[in-house]
Backbone as a chain_set.jsonl record, in Angstrom:
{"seq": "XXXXXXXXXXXXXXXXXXXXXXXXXXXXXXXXXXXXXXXXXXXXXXXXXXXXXXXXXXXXXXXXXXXXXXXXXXXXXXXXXXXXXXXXXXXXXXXXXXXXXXXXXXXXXXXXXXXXXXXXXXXXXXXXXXXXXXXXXXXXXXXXXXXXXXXXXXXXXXXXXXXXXXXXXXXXXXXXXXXXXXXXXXXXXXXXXXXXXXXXXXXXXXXXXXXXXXXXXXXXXX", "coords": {"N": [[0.851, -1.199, 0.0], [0.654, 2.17, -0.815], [1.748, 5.055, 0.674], [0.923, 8.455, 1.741], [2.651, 10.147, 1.804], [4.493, 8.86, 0.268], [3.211, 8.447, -1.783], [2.779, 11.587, -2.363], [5.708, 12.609, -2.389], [5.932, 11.477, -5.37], [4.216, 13.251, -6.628], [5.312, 15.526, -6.911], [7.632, 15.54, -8.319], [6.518, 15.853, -10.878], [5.963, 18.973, -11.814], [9.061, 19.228, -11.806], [9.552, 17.453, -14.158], [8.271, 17.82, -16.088], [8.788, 20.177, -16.835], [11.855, 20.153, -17.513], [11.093, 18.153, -19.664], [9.98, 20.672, -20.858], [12.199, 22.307, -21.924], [13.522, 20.599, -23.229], [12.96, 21.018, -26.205], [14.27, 24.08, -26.82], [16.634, 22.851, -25.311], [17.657, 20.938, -27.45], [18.119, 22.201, -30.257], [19.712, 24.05, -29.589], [21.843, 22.554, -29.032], [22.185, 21.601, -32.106], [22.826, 24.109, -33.001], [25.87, 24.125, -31.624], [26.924, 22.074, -32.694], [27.057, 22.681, -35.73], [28.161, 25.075, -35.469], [31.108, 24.197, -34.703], [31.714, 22.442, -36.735], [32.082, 22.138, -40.324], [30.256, 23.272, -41.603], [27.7, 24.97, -43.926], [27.722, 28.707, -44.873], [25.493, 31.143, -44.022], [23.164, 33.688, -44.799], [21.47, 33.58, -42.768], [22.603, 32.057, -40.991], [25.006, 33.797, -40.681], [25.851, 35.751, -38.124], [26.094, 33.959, -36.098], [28.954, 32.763, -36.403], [30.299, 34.504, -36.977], [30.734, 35.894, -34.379], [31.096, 33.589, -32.064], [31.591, 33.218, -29.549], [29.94, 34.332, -27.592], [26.745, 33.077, -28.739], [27.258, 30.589, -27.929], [28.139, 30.553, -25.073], [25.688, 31.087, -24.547], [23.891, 28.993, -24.938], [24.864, 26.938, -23.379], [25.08, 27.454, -20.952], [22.073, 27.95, -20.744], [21.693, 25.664, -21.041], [22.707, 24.093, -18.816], [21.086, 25.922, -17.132], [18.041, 25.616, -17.255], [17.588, 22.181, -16.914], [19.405, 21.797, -14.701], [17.852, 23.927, -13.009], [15.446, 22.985, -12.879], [15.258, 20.535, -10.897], [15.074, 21.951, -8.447], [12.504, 22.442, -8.194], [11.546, 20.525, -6.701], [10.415, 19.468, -3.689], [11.016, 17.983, -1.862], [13.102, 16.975, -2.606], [15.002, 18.642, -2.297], [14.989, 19.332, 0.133], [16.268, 16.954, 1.298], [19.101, 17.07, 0.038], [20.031, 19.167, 0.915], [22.203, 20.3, 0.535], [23.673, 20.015, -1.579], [21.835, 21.684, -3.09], [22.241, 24.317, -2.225], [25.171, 24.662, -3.328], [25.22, 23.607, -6.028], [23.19, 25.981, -6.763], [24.585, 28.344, -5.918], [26.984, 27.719, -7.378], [26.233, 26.98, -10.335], [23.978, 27.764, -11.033], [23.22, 30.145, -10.242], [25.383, 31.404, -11.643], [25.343, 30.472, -14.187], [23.086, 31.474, -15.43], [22.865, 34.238, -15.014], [24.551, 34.306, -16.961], [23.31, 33.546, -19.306], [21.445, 35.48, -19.351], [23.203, 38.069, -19.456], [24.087, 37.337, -22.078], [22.276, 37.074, -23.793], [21.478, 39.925, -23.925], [23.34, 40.961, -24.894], [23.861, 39.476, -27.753], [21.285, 40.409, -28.483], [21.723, 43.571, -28.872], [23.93, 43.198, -30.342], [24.036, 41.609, -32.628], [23.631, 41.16, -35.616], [20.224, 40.689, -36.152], [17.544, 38.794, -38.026], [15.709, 39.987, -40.526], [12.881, 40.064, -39.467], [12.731, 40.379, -36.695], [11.847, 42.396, -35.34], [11.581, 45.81, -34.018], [9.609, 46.032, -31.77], [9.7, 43.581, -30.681], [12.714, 43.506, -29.947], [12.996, 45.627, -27.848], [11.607, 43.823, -26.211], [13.4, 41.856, -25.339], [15.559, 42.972, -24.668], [13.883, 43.908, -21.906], [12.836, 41.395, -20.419], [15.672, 40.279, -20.709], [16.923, 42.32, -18.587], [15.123, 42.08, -16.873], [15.689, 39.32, -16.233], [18.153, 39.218, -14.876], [17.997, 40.957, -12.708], [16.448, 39.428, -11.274], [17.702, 36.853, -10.542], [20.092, 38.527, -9.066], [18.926, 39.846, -7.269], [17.169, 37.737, -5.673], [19.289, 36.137, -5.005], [20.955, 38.144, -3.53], [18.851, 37.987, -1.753], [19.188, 35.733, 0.149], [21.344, 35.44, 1.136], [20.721, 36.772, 3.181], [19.478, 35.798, 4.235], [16.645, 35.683, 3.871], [14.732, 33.769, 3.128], [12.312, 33.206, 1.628], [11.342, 35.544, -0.053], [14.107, 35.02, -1.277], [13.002, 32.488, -3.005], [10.968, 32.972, -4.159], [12.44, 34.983, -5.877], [14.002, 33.517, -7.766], [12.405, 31.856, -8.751], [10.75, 33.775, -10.291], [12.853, 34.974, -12.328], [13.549, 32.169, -13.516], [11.425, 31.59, -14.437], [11.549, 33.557, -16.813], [13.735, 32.411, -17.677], [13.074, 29.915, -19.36], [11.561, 30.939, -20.967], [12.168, 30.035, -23.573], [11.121, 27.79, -23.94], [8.288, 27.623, -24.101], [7.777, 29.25, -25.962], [8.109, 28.044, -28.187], [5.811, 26.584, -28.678], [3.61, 28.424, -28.253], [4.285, 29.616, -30.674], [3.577, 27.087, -32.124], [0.951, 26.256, -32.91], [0.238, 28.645, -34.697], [1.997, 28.729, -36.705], [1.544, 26.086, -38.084], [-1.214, 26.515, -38.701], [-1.298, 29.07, -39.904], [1.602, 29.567, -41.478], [4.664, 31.047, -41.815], [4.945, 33.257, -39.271], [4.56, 36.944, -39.52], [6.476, 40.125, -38.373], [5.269, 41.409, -36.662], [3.513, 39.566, -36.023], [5.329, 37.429, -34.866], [6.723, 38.849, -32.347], [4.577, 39.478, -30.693], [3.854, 36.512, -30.618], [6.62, 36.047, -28.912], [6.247, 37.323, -26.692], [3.994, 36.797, -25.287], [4.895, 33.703, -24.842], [6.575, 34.824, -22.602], [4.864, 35.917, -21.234], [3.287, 34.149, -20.206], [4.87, 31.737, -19.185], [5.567, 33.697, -16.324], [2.682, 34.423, -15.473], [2.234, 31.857, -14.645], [4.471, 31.446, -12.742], [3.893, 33.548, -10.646], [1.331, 32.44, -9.618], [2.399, 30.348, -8.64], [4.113, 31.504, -6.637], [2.34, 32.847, -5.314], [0.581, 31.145, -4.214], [-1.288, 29.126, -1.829], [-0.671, 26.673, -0.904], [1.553, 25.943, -1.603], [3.286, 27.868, -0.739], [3.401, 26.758, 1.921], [4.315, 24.56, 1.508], [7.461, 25.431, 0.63], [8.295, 27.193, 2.682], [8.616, 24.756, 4.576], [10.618, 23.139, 3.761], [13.124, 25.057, 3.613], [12.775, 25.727, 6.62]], "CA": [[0.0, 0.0, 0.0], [1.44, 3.427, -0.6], [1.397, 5.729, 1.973], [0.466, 9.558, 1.636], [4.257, 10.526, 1.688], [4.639, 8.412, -1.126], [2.392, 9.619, -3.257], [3.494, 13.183, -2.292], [6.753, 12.671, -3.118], [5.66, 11.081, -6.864], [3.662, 13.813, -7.308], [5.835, 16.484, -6.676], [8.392, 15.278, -9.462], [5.67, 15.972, -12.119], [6.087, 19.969, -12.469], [10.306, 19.054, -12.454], [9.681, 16.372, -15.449], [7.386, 18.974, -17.345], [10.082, 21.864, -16.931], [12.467, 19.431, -18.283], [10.72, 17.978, -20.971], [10.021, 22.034, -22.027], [13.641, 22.781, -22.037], [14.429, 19.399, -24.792], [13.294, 21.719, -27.754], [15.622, 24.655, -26.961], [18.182, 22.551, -25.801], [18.18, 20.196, -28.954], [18.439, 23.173, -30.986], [21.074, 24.497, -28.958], [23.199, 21.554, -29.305], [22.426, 21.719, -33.15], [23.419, 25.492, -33.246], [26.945, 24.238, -31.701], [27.296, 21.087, -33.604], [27.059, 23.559, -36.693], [29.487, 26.278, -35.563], [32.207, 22.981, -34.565], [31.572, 21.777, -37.927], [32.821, 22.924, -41.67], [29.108, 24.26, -42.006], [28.137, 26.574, -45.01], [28.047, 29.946, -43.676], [24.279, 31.613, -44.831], [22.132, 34.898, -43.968], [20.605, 33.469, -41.048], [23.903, 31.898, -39.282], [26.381, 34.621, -40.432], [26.142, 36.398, -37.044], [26.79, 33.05, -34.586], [29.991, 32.464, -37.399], [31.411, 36.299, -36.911], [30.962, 36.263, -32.723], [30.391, 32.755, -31.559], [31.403, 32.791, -27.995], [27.875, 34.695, -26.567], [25.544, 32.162, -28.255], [28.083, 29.194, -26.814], [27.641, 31.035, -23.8], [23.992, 31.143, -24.311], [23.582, 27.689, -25.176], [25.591, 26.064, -22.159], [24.617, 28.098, -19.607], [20.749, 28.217, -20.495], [20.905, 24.031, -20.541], [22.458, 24.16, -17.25], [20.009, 26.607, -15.962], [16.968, 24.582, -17.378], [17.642, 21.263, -16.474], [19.285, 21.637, -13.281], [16.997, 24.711, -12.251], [14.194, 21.948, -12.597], [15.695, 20.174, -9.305], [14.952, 23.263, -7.263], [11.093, 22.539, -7.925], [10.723, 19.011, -6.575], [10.869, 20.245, -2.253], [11.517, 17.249, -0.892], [14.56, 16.577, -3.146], [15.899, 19.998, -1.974], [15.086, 19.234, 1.789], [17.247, 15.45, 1.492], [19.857, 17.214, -0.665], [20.555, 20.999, 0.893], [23.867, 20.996, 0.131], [23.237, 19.788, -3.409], [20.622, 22.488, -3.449], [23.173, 24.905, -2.362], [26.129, 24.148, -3.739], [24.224, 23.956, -7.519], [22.398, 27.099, -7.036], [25.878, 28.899, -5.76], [28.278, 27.96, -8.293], [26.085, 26.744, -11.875], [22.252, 28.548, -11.357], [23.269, 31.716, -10.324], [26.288, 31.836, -12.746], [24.814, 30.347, -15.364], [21.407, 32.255, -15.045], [23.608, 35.964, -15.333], [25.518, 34.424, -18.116], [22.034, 33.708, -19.846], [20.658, 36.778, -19.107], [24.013, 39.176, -20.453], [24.342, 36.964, -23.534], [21.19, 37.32, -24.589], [21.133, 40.975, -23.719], [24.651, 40.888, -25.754], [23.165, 39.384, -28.839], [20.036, 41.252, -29.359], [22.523, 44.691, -28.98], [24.886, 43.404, -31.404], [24.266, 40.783, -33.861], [22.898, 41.445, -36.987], [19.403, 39.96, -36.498], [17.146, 39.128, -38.975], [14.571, 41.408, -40.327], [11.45, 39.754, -38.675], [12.813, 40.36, -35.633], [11.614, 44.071, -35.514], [11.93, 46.809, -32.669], [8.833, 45.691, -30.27], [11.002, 42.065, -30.362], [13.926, 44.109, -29.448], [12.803, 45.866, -26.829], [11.496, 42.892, -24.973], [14.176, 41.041, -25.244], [15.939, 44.225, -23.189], [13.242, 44.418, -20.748], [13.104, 40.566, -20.19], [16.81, 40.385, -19.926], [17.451, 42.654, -17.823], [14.435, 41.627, -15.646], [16.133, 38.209, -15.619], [19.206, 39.524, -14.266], [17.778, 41.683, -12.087], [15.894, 38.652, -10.477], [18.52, 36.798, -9.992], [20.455, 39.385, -8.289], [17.999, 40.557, -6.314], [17.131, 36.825, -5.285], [20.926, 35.912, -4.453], [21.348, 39.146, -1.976], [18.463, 37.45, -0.478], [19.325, 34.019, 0.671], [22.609, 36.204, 2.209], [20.246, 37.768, 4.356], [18.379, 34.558, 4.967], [15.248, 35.611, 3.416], [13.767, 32.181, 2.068], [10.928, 33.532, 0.899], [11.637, 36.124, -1.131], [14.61, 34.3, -2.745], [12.648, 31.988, -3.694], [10.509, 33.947, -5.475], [12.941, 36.353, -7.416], [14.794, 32.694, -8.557], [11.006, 31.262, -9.624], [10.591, 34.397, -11.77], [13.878, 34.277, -13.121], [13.297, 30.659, -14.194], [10.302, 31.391, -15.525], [12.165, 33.911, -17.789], [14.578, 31.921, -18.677], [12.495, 29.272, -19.736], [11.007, 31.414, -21.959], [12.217, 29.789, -25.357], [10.673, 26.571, -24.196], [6.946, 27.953, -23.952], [7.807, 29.836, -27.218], [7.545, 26.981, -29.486], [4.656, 26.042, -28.21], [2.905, 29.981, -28.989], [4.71, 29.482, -31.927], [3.677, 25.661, -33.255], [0.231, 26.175, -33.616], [0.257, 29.704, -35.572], [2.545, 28.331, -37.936], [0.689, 25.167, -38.263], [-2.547, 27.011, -39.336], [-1.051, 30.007, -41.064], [2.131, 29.772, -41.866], [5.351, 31.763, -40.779], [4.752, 34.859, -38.651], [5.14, 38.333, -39.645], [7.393, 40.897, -37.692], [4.539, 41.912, -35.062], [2.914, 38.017, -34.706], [6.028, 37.077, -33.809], [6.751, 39.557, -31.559], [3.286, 38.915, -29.903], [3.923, 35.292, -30.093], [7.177, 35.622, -28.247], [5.894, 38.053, -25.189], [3.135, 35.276, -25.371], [5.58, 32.708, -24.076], [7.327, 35.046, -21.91], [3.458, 35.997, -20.119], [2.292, 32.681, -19.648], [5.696, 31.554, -17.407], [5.76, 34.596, -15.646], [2.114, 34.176, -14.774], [2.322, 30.884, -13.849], [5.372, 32.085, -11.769], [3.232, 34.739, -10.123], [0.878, 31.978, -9.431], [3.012, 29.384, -7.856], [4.211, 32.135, -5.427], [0.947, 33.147, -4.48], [-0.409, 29.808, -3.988], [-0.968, 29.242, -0.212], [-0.18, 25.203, -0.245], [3.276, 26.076, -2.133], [3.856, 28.642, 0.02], [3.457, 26.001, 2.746], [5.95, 24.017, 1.131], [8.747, 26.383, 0.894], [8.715, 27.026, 4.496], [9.079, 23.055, 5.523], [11.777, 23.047, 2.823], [13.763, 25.78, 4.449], [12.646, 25.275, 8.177]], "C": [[0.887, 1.249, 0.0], [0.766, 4.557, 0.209], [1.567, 6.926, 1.177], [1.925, 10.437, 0.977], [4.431, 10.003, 0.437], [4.521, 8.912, -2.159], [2.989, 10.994, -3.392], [4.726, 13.113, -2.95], [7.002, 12.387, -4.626], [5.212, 12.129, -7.25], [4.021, 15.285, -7.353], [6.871, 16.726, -7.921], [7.535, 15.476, -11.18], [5.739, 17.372, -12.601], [8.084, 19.72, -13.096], [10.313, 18.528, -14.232], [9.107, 17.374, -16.416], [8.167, 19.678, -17.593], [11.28, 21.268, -17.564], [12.257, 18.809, -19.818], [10.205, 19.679, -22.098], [11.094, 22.325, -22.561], [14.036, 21.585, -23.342], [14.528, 20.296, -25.661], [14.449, 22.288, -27.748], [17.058, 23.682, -26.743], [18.881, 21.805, -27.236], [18.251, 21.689, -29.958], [19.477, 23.729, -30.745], [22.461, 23.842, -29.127], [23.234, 21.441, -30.72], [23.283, 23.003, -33.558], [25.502, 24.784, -32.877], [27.908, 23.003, -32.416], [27.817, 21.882, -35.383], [28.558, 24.353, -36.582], [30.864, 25.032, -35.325], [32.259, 22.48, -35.513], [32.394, 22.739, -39.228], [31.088, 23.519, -42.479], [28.687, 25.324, -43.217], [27.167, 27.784, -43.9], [26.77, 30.574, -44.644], [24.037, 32.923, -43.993], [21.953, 34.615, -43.197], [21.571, 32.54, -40.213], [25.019, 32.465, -39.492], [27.058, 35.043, -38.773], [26.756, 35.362, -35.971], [28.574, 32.95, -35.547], [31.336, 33.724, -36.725], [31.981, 36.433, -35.223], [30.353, 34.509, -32.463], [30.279, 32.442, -30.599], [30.297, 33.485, -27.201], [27.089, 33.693, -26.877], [26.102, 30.929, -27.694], [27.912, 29.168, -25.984], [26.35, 30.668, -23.346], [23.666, 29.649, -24.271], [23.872, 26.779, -24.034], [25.228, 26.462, -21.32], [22.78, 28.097, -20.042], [20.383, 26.868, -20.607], [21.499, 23.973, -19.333], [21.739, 24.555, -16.447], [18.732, 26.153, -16.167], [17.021, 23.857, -16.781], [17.985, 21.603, -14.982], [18.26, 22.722, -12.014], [15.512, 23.6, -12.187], [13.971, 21.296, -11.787], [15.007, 20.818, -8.531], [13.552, 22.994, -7.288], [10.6, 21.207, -7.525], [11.83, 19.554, -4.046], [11.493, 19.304, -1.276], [12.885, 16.606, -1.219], [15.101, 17.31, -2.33], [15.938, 19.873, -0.644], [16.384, 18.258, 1.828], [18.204, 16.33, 0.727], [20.477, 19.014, -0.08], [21.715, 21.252, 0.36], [24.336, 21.112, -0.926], [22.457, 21.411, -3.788], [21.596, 24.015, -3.61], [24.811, 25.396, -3.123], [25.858, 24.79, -5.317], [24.149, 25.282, -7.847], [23.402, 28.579, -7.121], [26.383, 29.227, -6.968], [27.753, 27.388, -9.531], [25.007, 27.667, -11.709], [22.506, 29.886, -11.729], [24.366, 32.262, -11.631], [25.902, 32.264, -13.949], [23.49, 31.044, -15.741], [21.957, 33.982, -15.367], [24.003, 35.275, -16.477], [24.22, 34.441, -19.491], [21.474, 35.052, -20.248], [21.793, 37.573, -20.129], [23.965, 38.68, -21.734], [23.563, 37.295, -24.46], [20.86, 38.791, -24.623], [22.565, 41.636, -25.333], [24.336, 40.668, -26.714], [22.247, 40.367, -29.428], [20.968, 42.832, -29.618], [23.648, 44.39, -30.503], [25.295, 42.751, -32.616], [23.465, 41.314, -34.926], [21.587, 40.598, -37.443], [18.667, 40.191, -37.676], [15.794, 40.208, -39.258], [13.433, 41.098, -39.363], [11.395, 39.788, -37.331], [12.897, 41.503, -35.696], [11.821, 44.694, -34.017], [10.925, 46.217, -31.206], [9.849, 44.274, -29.816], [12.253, 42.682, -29.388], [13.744, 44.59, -28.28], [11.996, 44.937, -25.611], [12.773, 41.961, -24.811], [15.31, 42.228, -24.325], [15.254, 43.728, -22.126], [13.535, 42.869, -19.439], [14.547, 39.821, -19.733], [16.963, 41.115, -18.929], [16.622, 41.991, -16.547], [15.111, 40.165, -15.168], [17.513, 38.288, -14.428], [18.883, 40.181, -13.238], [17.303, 40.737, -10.64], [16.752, 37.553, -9.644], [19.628, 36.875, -8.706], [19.672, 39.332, -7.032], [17.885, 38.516, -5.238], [18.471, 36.037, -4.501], [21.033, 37.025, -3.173], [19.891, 38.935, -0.797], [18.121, 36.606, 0.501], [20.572, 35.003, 1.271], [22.116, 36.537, 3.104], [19.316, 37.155, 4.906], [16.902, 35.306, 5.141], [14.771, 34.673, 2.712], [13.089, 32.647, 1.229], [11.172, 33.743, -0.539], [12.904, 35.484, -1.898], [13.931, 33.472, -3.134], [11.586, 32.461, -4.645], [10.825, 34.665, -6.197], [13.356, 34.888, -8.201], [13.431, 31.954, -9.358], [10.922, 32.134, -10.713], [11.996, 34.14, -12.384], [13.734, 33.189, -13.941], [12.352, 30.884, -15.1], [10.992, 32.052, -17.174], [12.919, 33.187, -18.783], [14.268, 30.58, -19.633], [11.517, 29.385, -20.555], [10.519, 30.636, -23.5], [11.673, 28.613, -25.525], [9.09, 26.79, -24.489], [6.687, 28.55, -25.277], [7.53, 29.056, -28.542], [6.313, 26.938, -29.21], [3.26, 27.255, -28.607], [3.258, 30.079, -30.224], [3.877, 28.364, -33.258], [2.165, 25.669, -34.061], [-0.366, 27.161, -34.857], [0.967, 29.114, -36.608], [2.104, 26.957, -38.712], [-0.471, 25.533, -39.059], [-2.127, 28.04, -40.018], [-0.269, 30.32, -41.596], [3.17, 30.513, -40.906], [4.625, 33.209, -40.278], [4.86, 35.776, -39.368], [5.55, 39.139, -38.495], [6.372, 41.16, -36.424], [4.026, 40.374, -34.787], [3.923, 37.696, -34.303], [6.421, 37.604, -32.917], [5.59, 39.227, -30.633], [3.511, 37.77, -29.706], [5.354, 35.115, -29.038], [7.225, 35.743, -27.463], [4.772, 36.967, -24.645], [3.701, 34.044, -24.204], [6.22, 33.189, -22.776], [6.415, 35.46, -20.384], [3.662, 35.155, -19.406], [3.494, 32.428, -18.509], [5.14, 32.701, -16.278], [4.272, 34.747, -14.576], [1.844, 33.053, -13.81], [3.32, 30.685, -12.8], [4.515, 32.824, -10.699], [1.816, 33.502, -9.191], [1.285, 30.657, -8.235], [3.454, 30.101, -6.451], [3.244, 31.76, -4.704], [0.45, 32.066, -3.751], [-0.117, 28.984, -2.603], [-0.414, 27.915, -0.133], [1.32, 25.265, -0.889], [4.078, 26.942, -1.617], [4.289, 27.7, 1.451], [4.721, 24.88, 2.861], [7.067, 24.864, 0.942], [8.473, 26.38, 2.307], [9.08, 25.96, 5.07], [10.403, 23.133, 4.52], [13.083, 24.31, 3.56], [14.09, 26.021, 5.547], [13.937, 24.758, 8.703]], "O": [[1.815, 1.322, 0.805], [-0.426, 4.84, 0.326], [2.17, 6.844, 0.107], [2.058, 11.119, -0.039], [4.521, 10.784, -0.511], [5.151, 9.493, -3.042], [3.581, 11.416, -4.386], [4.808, 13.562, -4.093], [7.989, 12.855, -5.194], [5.618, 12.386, -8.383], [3.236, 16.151, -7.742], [6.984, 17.826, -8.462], [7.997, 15.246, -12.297], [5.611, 17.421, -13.825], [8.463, 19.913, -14.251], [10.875, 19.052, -15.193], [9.635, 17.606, -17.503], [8.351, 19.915, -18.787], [11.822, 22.079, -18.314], [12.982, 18.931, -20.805], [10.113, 19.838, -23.315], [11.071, 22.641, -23.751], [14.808, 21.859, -24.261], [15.625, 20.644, -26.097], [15.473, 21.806, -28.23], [18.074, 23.627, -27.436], [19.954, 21.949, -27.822], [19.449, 21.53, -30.194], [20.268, 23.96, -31.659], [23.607, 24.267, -29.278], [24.379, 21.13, -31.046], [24.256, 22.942, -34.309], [26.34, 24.964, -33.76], [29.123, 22.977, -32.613], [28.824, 21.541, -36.004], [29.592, 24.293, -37.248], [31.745, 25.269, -36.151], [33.153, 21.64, -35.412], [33.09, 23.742, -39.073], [30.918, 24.014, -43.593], [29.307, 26.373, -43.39], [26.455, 27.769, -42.896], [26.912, 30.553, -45.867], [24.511, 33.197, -42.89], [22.252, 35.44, -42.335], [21.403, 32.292, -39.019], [26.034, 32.1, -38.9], [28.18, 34.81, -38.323], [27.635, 35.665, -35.164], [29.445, 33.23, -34.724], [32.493, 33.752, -36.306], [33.073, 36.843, -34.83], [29.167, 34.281, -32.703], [29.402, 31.667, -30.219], [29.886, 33.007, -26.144], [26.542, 33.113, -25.939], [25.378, 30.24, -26.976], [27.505, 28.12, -25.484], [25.958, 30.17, -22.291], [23.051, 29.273, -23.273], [23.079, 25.872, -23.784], [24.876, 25.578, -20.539], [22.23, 28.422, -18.99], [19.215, 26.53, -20.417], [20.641, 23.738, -18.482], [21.519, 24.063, -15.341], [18.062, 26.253, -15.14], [16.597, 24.167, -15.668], [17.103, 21.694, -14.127], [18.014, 22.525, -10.824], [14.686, 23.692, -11.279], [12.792, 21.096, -11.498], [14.216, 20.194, -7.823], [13.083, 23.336, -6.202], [9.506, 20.762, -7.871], [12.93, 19.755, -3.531], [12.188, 19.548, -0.289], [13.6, 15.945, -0.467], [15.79, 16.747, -1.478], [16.956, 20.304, -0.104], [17.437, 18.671, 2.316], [17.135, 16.831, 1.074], [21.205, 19.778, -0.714], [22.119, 22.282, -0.181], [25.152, 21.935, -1.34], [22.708, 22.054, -4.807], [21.709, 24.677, -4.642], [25.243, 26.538, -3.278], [26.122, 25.917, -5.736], [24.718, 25.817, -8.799], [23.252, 29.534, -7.882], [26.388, 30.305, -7.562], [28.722, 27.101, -10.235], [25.175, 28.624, -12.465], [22.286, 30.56, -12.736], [24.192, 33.24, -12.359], [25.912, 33.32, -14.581], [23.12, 30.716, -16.868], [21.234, 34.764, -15.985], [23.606, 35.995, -17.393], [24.26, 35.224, -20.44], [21.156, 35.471, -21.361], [21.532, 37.75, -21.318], [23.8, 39.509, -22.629], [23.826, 37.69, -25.596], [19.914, 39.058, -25.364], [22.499, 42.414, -26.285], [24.316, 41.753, -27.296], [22.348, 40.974, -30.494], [20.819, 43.25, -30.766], [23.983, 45.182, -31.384], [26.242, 42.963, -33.374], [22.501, 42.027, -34.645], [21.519, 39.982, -38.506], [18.783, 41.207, -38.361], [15.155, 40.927, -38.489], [13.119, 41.923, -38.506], [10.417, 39.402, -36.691], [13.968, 41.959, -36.098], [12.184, 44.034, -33.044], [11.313, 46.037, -30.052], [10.529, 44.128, -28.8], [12.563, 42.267, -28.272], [14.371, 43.982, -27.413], [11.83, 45.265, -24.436], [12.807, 41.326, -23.757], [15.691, 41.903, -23.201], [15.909, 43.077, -21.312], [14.035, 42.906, -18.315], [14.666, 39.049, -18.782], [17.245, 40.386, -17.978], [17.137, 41.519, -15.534], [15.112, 39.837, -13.982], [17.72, 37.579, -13.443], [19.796, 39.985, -12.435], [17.554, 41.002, -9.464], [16.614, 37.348, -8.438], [19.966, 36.058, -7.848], [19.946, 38.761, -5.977], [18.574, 38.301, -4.241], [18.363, 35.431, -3.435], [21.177, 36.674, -2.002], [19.752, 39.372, 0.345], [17.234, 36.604, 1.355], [20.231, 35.188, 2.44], [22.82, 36.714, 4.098], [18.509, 37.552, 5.747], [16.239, 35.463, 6.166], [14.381, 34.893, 1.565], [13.296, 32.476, 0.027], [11.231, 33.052, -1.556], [12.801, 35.398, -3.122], [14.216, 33.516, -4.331], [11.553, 32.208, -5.849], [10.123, 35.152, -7.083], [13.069, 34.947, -9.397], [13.548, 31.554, -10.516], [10.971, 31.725, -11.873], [12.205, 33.057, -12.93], [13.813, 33.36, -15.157], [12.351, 30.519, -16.276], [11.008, 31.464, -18.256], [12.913, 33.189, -20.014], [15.056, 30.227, -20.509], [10.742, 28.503, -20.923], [9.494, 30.567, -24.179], [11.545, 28.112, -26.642], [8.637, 25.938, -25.254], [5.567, 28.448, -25.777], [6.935, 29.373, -29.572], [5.714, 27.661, -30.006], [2.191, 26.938, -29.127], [2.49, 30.684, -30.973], [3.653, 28.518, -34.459], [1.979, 25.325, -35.229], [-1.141, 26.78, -35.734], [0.279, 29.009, -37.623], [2.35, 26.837, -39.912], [-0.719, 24.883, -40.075], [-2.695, 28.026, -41.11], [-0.487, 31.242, -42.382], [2.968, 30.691, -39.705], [3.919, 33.98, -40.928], [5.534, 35.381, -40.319], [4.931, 38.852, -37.47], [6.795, 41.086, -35.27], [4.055, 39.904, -33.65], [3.845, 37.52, -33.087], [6.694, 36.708, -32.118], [5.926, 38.553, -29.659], [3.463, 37.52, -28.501], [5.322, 34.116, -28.319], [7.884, 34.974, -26.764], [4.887, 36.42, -23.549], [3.182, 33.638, -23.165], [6.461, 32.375, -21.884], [6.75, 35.433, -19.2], [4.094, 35.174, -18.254], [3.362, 32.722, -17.321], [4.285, 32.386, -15.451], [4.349, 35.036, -13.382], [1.421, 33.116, -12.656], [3.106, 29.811, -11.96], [4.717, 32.298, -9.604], [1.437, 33.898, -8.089], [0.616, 30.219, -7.299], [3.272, 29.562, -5.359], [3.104, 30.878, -3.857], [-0.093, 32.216, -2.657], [0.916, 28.377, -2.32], [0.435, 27.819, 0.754], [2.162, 24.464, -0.483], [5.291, 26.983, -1.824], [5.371, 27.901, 2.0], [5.558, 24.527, 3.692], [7.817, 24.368, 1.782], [8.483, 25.33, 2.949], [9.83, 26.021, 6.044], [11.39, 23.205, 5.252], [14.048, 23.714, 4.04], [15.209, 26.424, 5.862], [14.018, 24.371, 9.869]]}, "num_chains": 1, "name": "protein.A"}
């Protein structure tokens, strides 16, 4: 017979596995992007720019599957209780790293590569706002586990995540528009990519809030 605990603990591993299985697309793409640039590749319009500068999206690519996958850990509570030091340790020296390196690269890119046209000004300026907010969260979340605020770090590093988990939710705003009508133009995609960047962010905003997950963080930290 399985006991209550049991179950709990099975059913806790079900948002991790989801947040993982979002992150496959980007990362398989990611690992194609550097399979490409490591390769004798022909060099086109739409991968001149990784060709000319390739260490930001390398950057981007390595550091935003470390901060996927292993930021997916951090949401299963009773791992993180049996494991603090894991939890710590991780969050220390790959999350937080890798989570800024995410954040500048991508702030680094949109400033200086030569995107393509369909990626117009409203695009641009979220991809600012969103960076920086990732970095910001971060930050902000790091100076407050120093000051042994649980709480609130755990809620600047939830949004964060959500951010950065952006590009996985993005297909997904993406698959069925292009499915039924074809590629985007310069503002649907723009709309479709703030789209992806909502939906985490609410469901971020939601997980805070949410009094029995609030309940858990506190036994997890206790």
């Amino acid at each position: 017979m399985i006991t209550n605990k049991k179950k709990h603990n099975k059913f806790e591993w079900i948002i991790p596995t989801a947040l993982i299985i979002l992150s496959l697309v980007p990362a398989l793409a990611g690992s194609a992007r550097l399979i490409e640039l490591s390769s004798e590749a022909e060099i086109t319009e739409a991968n001149a720019r990784f060709f000319d500068a390739p260490l930001p999206v390398i950057i981007h690519i390595i550091g935003s599957t470390l901060y996927a996958f292993l930021g997916a850990l951090q949401f299963a509570p009773t791992f993180r209780r049996r494991k603090t030091h894991w939890h710590r340790f991780v969050g220390k020296w790959v999350l937080v790293p890798s989570g800024i390196a995410v954040a500048l690269s991508g702030l680094w890119m949109n400033q200086f590569y030569n995107l393509p046209k369909v990626d117009g000004e409203f695009l641009y300026m979220q991809r600012v706002f969103f960076g920086i907010a990732m970095f910001l969260s971060i930050v902000i979340g790091y100076l407050a586990v120093l000051k042994r605020n649980y709480k609130s770090h755990g809620n600047w590093m939830i949004r964060a995540y959500a951010i950065g988990l952006g590009a996985g939710t993005q297909v997904f705003t993406h698959l069925p528009w292009i499915i039924f009508f074809g590629e985007p133009d310069e503002l649907t995609r723009a709309i479709l990519m703030l789209a992806g960047w909502l939906i985490n962010l609410a469901i971020a905003e939601w997980i805070i809030r949410k009094p029995q997950i609030k309940q858990i963080e506190s036994n997890v930290y206790a």
